[in-house]
Phi, psi and omega in degrees: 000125153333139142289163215295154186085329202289119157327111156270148170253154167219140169259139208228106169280130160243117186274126165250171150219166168317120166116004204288158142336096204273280175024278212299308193294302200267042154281295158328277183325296189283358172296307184281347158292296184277037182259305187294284199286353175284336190261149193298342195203099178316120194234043148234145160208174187204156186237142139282155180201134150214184198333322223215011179046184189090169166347118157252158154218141175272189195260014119286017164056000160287145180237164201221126188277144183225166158265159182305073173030086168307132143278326158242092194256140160278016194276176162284319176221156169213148178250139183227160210219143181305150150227102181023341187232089160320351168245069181253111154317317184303319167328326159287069195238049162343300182298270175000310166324294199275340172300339190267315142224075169277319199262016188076022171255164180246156194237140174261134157240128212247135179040252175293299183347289187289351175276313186277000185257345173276336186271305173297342180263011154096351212266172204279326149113356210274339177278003213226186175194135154226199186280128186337292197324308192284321179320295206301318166349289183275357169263345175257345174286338238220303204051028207276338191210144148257091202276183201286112144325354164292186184284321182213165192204140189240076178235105180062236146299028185206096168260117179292148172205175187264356183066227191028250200277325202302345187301302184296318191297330168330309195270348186273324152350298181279283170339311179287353159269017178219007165223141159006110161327334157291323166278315168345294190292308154300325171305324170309294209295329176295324179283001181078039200224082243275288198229130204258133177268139184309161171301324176296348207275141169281104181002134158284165176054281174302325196259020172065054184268151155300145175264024166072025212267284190113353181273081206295303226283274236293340186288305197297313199301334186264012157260347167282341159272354150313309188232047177204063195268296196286318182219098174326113152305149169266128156327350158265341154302327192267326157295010158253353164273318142004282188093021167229195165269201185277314200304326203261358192265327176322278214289291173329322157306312193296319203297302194266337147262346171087014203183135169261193207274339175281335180308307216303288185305317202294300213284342172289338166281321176291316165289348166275009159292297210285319179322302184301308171306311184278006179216027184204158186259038197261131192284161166341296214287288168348248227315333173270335153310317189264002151234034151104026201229072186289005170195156193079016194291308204273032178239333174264352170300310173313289180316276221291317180247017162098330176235138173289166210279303176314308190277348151341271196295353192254357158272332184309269216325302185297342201078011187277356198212098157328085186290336173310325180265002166303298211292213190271328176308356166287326204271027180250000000 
């Protein structure tokens, strides 16, 4: 506790490693830099910290100076922050984990971060959460977990979360507790960020979320095709689960996507093809089978991403080809 009068401050450790995820870091930063600025009296600060300090760079190639590993750290919270390769060794940071709270702070683990902190502690995942892409990851290396689809899961001092954008409502999270509903409400309103989602709100895509079309037929058709990946409804099946025709499922694609319902479903199997390739040792034929393509697979991989599903892996395999610059990390 403060003493009386005294301003309390809280401090936010952020564990990085190479390849970390920029998205995630300033999801973070900039809530508590304006936060900082909003409030009468700046009540955050924050360390970078990783295994060995020094120069990090992320897989935007912006770099961050960090510290070193705390043995006894004193923040209030800590973040450990994803980089696209859920088998990255830095990630593995238990001991950590648990020092922090041993000493009462609570830790976000973000994306891979929380796929490798579930894989390593053994749990089954259906209570936890990460990011769609690393779920289907470890259910198809495994079967080991159907994890949990919220954005975030809070259990006890350790919170899983999916990372990428869901990272600000994570920090707007944190925040409210230590600031005013009014600044609260500005820091939002500064960040563009229309409504903060609760820890419960559920993933887009990996999490069968609506895509928010305002268009009810074409919302349900595009979480049934969410969730139907490993074995594809023919479209003729699904306007009669609709309940509408194919001509009118046409045109609803055309008006609100740009695009119609087999392009649609193909290229949605497809990008959960490309994950599975570039993040599982799962053979060709596998990866085409668990998205729905039981023949012909590596002639539509080839059409839509230009390289065949073999020369993929035979650039992984040489080191010619960056998965960081692949993953979700284009998109930090």
């Amino acid at each position: 506790m403060s003493a009386a009068g005294e301003k309390q401050r809280w401090h936010v450790d952020i564990l990085v490693a190479d390849g970390f995820v920029l998205t995630e870091v300033a999801g973070i930063v900039d809530a508590m830099r304006i936060a900082n600025r909003v409030a009468a009296f700046p009540p955050f600060t924050w360390t970078y910290r990783s295994a060995f300090g020094g120069v990090v760079e992320s897989g935007a190639e912006v770099c961050v100076k960090a510290e070193s590993f705390a043995q006894k750290p004193e923040a209030d919270y800590a973040f450990v922050i994803g980089n696209a390769d859920p088998d990255c060794p830095a990630l593995s940071v238990g001991t950590q984990i648990d020092r922090y709270t041993f000493r009462g702070a609570q830790v976000f683990l973000l994306a891979e971060a929380a796929s490798r902190y579930i894989k390593e502690r053994g749990y089954d995942g259906s209570h936890l959460s990460t990011h769609w892409e690393n779920s289907d990851v470890l259910r198809e290396r495994s079967g080991l977990f159907e994890a949990g689809n919220a954005i975030a899961t809070e259990d006890g001092l350790v919170v899983t979360c999916a990372g990428m954008g869901a990272t600000v409502d994570v920090m707007l999270a944190v925040l409210r507790r230590h600031i005013s509903s009014a600044n609260l409400m500005t820091v939002a309103n500064v960040l563009l960020h229309e409504k903060i989602r609760d820890f419960s709100t559920r993933q887009p895509l990996g999490g069968a979320r609506s895509s928010g079309s305002g268009d009810r037929e074409l919302d349900q058709c595009l979480q049934i095709m969410q969730a139907n990946i490993e074995d594809p409804i023919p479209i003729s099946e699904l306007v009669k689960v609709l309940g509408i025709s194919a001509r009118s499922l046409e045109r609803k694609f055309r008006t609100h996507l740009n695009t119609t319902p087999n392009t649609h479903y193909r290229e949605l199997r497809l990008a959960r093809a490309n994950n599975l390739l570039l993040n599982t040792n799962m053979s060709v034929r596998e990866v085409g089978l668990a998205c729905g393509f039981p023949s012909g697979f590596s002639g539509l991989y080839k059409g839509f991403f230009g390289i065949t599903p073999f020369a993929l892996r035979k650039q992984r395999r040489l080191g010619s080809s960056n998965p960081s610059q692949l993953g979700k990390s284009d998109s930090a």
